[in-house]
C-alpha positions in Angstrom: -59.9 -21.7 -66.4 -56.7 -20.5 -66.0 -53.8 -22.1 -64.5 -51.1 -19.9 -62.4 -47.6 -21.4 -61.2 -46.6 -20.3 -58.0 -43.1 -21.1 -57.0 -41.3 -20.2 -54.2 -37.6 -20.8 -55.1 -35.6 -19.0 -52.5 -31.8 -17.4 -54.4 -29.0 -18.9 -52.5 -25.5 -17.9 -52.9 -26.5 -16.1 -56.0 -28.3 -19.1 -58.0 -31.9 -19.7 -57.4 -32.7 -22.8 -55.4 -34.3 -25.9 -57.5 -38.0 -26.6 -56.5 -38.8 -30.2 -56.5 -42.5 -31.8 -57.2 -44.2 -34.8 -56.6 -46.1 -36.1 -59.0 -49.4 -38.1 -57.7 -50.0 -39.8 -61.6 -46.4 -41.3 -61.6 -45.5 -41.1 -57.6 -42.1 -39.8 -58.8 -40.0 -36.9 -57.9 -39.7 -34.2 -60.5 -37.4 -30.9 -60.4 -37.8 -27.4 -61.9 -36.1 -28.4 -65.0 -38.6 -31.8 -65.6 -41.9 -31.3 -64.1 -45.4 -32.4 -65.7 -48.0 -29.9 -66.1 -49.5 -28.7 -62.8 -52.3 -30.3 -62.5 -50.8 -33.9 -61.4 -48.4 -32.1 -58.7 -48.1 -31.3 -55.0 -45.7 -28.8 -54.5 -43.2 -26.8 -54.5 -40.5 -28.4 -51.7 -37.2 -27.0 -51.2 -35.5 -30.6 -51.1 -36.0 -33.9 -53.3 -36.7 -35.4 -49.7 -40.0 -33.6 -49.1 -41.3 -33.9 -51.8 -40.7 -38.0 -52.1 -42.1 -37.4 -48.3 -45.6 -35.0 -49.9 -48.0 -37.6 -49.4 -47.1 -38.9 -45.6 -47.1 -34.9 -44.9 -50.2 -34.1 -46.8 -52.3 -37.3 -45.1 -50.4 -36.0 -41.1 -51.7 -32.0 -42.1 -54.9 -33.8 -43.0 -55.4 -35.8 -39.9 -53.8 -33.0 -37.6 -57.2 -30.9 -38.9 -59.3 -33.2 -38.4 -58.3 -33.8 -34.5 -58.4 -29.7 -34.1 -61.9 -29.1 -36.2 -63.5 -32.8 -33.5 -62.3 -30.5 -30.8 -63.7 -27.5 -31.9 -67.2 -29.4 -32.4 -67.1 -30.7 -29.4 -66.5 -27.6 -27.7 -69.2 -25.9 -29.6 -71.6 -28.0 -28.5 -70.7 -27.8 -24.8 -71.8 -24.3 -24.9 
């Protein structure tokens, strides 16, 4: 299979804007210029502090979807 690389570096000022990853093997921060092969990252963030922060955001998204997909159930079955 495959593997694409999306990035979404925005161009600021004239220079492109560094991605940063975080890499769940490791649990470190990696930029543009040092990042590991796809598979072991979550990403791309625009700052160094998201992405040390992907987990806690990842786990929150997670739970948030779980609340609205209960409430969706439960309204389902009211009908």
């Amino acid at each position: 299979m495959e593997s694409r690389e999306i990035t979404t570096s925005v161009e600021l000022e004239g220079n492109p804007a560094m991605a940063f990853w975080f890499n769940v093997n490791s649990g470190q921060v990696e930029s543009d210029d040092n990042k590991s092969q796809g598979a072991d990252l979550m990403g791309p963030y625009d700052s160094e502090a998201e992405a040390a922060n992907a987990l806690q955001s990842a786990r929150e998204r997670t739970e948030q979807w779980d609340a609205e997909d209960r409430e969706w159930e439960e309204g389902k079955s009211e009908d």
